[in-house]
Biopython code that builds the backbone (N, CA, C, O; Angstrom):
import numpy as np
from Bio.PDB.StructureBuilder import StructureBuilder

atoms = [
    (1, "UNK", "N", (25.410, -149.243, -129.353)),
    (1, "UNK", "CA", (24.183, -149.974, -129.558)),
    (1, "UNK", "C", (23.265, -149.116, -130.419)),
    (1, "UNK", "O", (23.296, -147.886, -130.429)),
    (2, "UNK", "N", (22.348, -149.967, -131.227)),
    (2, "UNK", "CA", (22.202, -148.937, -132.327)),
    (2, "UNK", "C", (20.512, -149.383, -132.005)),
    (2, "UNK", "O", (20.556, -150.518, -131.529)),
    (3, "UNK", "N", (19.022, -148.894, -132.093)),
    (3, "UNK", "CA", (17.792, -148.856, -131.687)),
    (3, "UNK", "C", (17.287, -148.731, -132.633)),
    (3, "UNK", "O", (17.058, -147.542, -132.854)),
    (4, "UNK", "N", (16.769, -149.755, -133.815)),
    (4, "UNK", "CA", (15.935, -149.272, -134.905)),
    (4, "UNK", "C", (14.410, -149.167, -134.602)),
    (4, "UNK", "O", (13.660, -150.139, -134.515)),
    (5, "UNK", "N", (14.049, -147.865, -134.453)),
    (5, "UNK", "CA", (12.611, -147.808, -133.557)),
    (5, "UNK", "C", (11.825, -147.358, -134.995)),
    (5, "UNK", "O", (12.395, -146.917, -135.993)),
    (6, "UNK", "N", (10.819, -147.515, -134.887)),
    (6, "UNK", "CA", (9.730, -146.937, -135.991)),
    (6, "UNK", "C", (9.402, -145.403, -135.672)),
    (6, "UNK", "O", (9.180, -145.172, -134.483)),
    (7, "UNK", "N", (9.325, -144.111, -136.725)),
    (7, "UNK", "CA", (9.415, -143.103, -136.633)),
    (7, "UNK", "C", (8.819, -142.723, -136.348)),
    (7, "UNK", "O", (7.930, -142.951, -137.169)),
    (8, "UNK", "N", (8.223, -141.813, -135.228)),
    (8, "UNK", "CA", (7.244, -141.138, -134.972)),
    (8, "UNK", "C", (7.426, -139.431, -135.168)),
    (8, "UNK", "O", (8.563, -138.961, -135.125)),
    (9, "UNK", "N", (6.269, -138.566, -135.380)),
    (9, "UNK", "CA", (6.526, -137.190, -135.615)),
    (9, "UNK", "C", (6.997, -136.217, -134.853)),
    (9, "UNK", "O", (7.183, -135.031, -135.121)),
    (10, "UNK", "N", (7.226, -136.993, -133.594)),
    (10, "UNK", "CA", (7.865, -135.669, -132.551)),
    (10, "UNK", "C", (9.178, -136.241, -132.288)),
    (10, "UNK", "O", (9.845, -136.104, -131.263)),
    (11, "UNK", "N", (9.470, -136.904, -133.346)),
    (11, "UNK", "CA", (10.850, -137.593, -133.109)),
    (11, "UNK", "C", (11.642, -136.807, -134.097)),
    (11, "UNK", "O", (11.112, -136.550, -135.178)),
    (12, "UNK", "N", (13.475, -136.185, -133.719)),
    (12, "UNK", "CA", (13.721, -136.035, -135.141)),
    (12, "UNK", "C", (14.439, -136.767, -135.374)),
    (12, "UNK", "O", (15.038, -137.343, -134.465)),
    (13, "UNK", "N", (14.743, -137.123, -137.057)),
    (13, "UNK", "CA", (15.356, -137.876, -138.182)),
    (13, "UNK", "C", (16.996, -139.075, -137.669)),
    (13, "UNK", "O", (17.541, -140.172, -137.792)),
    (14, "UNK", "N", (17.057, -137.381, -136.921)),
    (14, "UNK", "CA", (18.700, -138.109, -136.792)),
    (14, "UNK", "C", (18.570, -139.375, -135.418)),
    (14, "UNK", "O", (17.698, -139.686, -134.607)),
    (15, "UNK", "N", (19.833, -139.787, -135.707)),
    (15, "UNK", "CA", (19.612, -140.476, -134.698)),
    (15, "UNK", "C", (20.481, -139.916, -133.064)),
    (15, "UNK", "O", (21.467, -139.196, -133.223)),
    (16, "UNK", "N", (20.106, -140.245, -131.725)),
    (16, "UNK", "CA", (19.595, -139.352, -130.830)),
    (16, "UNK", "C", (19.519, -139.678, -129.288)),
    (16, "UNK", "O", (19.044, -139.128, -128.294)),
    (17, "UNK", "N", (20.457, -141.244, -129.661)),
    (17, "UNK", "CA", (20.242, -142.162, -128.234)),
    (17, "UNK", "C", (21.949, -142.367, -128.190)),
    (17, "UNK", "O", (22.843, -142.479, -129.030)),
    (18, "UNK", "N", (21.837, -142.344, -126.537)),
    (18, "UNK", "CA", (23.217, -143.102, -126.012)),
    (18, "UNK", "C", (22.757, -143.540, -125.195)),
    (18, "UNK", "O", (22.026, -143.038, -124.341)),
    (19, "UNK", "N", (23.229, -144.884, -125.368)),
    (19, "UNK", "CA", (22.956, -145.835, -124.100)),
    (19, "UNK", "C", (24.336, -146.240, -123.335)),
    (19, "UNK", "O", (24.940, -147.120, -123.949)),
    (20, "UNK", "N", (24.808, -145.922, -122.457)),
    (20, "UNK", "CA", (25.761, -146.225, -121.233)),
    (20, "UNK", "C", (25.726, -147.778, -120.524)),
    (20, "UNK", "O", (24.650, -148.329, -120.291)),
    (21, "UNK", "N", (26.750, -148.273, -120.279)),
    (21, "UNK", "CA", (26.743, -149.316, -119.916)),
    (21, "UNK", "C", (27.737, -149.346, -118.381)),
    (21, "UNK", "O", (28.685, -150.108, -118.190)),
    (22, "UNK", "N", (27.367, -148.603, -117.683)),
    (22, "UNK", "CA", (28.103, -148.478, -116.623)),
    (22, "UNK", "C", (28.151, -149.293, -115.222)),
    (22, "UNK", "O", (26.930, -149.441, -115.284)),
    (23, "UNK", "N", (28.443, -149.867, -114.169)),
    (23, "UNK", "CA", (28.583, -150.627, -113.192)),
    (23, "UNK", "C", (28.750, -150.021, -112.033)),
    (23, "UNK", "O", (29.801, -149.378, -112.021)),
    (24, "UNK", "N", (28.021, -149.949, -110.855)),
    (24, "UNK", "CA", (28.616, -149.262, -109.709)),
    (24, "UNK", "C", (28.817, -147.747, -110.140)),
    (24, "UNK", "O", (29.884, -147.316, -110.577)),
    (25, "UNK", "N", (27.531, -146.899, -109.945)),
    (25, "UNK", "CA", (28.285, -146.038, -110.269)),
    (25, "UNK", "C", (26.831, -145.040, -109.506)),
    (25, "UNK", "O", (25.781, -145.499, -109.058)),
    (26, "UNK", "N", (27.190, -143.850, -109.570)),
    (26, "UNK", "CA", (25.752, -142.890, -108.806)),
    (26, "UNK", "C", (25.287, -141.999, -110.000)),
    (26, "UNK", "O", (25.780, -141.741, -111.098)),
    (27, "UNK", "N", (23.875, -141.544, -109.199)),
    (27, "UNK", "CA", (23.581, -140.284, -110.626)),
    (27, "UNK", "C", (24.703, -139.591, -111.353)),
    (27, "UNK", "O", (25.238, -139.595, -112.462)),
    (28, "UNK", "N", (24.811, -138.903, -110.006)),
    (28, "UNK", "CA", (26.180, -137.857, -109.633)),
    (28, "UNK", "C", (26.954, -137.941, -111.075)),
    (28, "UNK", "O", (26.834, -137.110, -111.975)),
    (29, "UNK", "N", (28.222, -139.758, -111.132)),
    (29, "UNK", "CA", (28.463, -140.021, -112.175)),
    (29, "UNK", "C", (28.145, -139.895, -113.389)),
    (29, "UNK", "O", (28.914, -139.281, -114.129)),
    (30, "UNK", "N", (27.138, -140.352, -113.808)),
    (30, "UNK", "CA", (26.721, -140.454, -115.131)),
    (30, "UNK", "C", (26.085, -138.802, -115.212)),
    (30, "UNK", "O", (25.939, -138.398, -116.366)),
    (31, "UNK", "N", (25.850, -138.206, -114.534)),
    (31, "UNK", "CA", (25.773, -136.678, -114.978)),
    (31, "UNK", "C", (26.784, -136.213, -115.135)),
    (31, "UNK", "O", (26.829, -135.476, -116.120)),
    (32, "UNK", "N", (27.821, -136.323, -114.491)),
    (32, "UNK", "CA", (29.315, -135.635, -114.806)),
    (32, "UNK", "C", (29.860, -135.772, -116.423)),
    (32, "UNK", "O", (30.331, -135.040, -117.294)),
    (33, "UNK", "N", (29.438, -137.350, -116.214)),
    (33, "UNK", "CA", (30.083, -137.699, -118.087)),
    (33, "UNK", "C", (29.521, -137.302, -118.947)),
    (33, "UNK", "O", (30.020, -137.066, -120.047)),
    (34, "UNK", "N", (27.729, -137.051, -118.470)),
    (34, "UNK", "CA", (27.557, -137.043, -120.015)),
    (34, "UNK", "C", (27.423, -135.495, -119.956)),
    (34, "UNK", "O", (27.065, -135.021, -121.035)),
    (35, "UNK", "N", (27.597, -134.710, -119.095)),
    (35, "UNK", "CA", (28.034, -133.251, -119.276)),
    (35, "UNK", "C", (29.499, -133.092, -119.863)),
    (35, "UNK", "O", (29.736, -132.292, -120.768)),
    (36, "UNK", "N", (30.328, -133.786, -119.374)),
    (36, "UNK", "CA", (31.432, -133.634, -120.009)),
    (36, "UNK", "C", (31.492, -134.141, -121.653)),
    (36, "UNK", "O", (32.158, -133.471, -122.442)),
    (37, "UNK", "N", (30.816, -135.265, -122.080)),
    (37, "UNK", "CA", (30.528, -135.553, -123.518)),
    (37, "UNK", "C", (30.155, -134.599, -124.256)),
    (37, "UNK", "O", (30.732, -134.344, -125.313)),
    (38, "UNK", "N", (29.110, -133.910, -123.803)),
    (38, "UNK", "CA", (28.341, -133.175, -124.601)),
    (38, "UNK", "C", (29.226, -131.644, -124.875)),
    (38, "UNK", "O", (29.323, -131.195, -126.017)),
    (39, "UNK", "N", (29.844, -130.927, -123.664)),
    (39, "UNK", "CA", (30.481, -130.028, -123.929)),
    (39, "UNK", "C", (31.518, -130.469, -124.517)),
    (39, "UNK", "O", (31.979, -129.474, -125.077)),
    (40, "UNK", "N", (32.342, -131.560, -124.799)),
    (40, "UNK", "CA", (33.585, -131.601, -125.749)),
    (40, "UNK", "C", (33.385, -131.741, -126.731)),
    (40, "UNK", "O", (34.138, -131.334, -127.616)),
    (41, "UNK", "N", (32.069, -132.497, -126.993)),
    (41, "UNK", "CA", (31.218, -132.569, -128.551)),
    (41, "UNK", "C", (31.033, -131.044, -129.002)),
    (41, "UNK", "O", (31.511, -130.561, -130.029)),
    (42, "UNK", "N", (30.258, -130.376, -128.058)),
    (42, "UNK", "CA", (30.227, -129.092, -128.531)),
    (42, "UNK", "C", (31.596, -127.973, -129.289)),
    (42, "UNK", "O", (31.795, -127.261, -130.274)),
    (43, "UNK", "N", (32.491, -128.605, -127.614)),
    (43, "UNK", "CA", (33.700, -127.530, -128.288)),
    (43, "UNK", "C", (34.395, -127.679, -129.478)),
    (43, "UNK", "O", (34.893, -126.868, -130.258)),
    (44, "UNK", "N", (34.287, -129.496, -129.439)),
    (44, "UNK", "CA", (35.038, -129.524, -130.744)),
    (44, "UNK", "C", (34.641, -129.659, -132.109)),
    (44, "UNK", "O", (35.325, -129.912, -133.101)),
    (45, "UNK", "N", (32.781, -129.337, -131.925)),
    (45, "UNK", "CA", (32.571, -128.968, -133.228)),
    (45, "UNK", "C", (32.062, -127.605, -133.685)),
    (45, "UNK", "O", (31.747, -127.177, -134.795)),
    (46, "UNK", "N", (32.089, -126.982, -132.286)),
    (46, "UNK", "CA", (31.141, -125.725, -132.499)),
    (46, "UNK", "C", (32.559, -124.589, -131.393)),
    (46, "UNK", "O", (32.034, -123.955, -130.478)),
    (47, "UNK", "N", (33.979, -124.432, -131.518)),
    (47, "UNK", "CA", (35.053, -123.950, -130.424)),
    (47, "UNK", "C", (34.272, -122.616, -130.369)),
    (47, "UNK", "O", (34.367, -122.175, -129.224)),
    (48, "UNK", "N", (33.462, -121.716, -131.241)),
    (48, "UNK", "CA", (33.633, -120.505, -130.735)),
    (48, "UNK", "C", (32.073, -120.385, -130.063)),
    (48, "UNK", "O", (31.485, -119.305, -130.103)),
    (49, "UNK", "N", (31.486, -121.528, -129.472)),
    (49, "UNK", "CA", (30.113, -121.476, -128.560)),
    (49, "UNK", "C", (30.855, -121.793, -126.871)),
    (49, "UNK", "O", (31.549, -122.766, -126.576)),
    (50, "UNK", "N", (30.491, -120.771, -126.056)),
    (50, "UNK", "CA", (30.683, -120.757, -124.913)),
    (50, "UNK", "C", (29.435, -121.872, -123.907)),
    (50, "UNK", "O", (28.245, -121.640, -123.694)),
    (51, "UNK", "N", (30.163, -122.915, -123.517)),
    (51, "UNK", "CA", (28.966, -123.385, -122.937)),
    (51, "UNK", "C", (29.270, -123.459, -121.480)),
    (51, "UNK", "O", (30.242, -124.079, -121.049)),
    (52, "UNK", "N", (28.393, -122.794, -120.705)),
    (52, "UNK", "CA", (28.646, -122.869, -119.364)),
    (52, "UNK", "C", (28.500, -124.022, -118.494)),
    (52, "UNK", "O", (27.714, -124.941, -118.724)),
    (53, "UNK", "N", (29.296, -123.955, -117.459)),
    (53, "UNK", "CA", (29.352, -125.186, -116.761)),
    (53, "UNK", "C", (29.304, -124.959, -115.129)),
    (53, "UNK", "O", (29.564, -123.812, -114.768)),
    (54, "UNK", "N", (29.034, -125.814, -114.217)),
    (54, "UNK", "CA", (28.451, -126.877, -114.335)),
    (54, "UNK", "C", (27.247, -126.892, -115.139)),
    (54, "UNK", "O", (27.155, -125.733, -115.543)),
    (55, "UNK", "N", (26.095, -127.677, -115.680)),
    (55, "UNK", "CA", (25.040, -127.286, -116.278)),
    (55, "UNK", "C", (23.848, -127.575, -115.195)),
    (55, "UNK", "O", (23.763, -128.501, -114.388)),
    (56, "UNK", "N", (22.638, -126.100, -115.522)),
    (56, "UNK", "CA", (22.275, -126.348, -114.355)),
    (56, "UNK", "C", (21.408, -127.454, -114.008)),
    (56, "UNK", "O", (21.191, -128.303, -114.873)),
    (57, "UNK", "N", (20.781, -127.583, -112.645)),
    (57, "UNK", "CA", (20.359, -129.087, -112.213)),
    (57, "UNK", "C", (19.093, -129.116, -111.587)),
    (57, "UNK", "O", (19.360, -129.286, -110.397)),
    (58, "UNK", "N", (18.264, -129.070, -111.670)),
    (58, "UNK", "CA", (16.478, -128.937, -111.060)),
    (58, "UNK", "C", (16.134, -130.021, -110.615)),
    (58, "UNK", "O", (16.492, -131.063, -111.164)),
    (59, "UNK", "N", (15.699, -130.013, -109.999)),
    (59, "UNK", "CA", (15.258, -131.337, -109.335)),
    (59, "UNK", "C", (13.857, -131.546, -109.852)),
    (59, "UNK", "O", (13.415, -130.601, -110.505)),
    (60, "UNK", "N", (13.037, -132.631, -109.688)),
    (60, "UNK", "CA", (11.698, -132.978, -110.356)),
    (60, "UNK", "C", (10.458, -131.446, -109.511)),
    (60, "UNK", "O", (9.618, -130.701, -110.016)),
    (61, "UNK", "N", (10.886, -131.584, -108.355)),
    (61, "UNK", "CA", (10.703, -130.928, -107.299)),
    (61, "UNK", "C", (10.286, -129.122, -108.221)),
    (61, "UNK", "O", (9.304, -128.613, -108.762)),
    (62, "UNK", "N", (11.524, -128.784, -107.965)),
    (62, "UNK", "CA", (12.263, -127.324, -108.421)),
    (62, "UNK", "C", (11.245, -126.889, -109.403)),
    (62, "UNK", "O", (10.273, -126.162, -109.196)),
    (63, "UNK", "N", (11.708, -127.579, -110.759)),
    (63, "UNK", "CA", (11.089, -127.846, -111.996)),
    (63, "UNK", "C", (9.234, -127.282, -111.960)),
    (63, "UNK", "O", (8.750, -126.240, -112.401)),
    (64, "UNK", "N", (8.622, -128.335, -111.325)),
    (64, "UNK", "CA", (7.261, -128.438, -111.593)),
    (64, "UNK", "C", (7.083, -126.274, -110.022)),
    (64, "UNK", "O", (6.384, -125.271, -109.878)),
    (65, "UNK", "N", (7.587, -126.560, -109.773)),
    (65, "UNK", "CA", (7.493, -125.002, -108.555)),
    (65, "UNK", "C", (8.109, -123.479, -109.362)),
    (65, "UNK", "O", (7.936, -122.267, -109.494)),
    (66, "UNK", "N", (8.677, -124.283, -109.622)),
    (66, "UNK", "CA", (9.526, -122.981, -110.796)),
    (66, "UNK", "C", (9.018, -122.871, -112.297)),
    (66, "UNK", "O", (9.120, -121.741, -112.773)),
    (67, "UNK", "N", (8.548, -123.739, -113.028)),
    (67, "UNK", "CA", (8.004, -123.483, -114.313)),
    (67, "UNK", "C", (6.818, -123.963, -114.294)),
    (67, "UNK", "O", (6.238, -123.463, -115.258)),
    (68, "UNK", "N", (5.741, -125.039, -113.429)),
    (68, "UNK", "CA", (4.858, -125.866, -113.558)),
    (68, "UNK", "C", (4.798, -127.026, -114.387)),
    (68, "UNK", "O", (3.820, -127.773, -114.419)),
    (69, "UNK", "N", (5.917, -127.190, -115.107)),
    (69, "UNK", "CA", (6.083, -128.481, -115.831)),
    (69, "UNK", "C", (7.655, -129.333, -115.768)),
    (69, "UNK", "O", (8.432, -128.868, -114.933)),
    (70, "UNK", "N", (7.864, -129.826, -116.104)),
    (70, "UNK", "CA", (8.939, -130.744, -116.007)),
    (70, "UNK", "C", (9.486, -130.801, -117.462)),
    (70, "UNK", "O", (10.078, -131.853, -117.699)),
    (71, "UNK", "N", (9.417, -129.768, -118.663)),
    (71, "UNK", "CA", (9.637, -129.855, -119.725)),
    (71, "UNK", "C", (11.733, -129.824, -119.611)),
    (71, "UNK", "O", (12.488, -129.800, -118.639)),
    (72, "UNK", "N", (12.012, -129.840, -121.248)),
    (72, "UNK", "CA", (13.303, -129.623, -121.011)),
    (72, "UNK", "C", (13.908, -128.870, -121.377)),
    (72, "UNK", "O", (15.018, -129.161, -121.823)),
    (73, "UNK", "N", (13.425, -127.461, -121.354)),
    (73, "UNK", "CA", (13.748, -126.610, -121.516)),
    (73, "UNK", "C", (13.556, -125.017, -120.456)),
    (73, "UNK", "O", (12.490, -124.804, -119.877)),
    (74, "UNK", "N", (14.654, -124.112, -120.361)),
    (74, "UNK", "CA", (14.722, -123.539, -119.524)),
    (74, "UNK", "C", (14.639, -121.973, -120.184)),
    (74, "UNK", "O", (14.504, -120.948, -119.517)),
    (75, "UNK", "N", (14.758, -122.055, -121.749)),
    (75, "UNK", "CA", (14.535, -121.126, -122.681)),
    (75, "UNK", "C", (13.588, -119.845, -122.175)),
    (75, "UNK", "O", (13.857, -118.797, -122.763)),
    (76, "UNK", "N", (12.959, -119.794, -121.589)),
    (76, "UNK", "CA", (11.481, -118.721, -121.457)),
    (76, "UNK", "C", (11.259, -119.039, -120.276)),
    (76, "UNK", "O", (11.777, -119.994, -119.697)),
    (77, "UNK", "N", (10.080, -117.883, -119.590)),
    (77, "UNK", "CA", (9.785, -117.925, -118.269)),
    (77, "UNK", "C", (8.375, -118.522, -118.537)),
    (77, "UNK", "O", (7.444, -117.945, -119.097)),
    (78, "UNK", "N", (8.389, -119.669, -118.080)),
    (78, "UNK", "CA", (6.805, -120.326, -118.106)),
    (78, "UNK", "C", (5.613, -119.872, -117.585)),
    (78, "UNK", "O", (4.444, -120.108, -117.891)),
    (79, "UNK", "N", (6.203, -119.064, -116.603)),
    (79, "UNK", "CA", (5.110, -118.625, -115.709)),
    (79, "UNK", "C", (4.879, -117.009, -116.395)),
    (79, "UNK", "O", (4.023, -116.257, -115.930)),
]
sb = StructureBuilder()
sb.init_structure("model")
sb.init_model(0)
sb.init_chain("A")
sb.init_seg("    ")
for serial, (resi, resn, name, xyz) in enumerate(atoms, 1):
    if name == "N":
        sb.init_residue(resn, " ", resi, " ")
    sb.init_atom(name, np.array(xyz, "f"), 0.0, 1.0, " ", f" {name:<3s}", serial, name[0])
structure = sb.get_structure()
């Protein structure tokens, strides 16, 4: 499915969406796959990047106690 949205500046260029069409299924699921998507995307375009796995998992909870924000990135110590 393809989303022709109008561009905004904190958006980038490329395009950047997957939309899943799944039935019966739990978070759990759809985190498994699209961890598994993303690391085979990775390996098989990038084989000599090590990406660790499982990837890790914060809860909304965790997140805002551990960094004060809910951003998506785990790069730097927020605090």
């Amino acid at each position: 499915m393809f989303s022709d949205e109008d561009s905004r500046k904190d958006r980038q260029p490329e395009f950047t969406q997957l939309d899943l069409e799944m039935s019966f299924v739990e978070e759990e699921d759809i985190l498994n796959l699209l961890e598994e998507l993303f690391t085979g995307m990775v390996t098989r375009l990038k084989p000599e990047l090590k990406i660790n796995r499982p990837f890790l998992r914060l809860s909304y909870a965790e997140a805002m106690e551990k960094y004060g924000l809910d951003n998506r990135t785990c790069a730097s110590d927020w605090r």
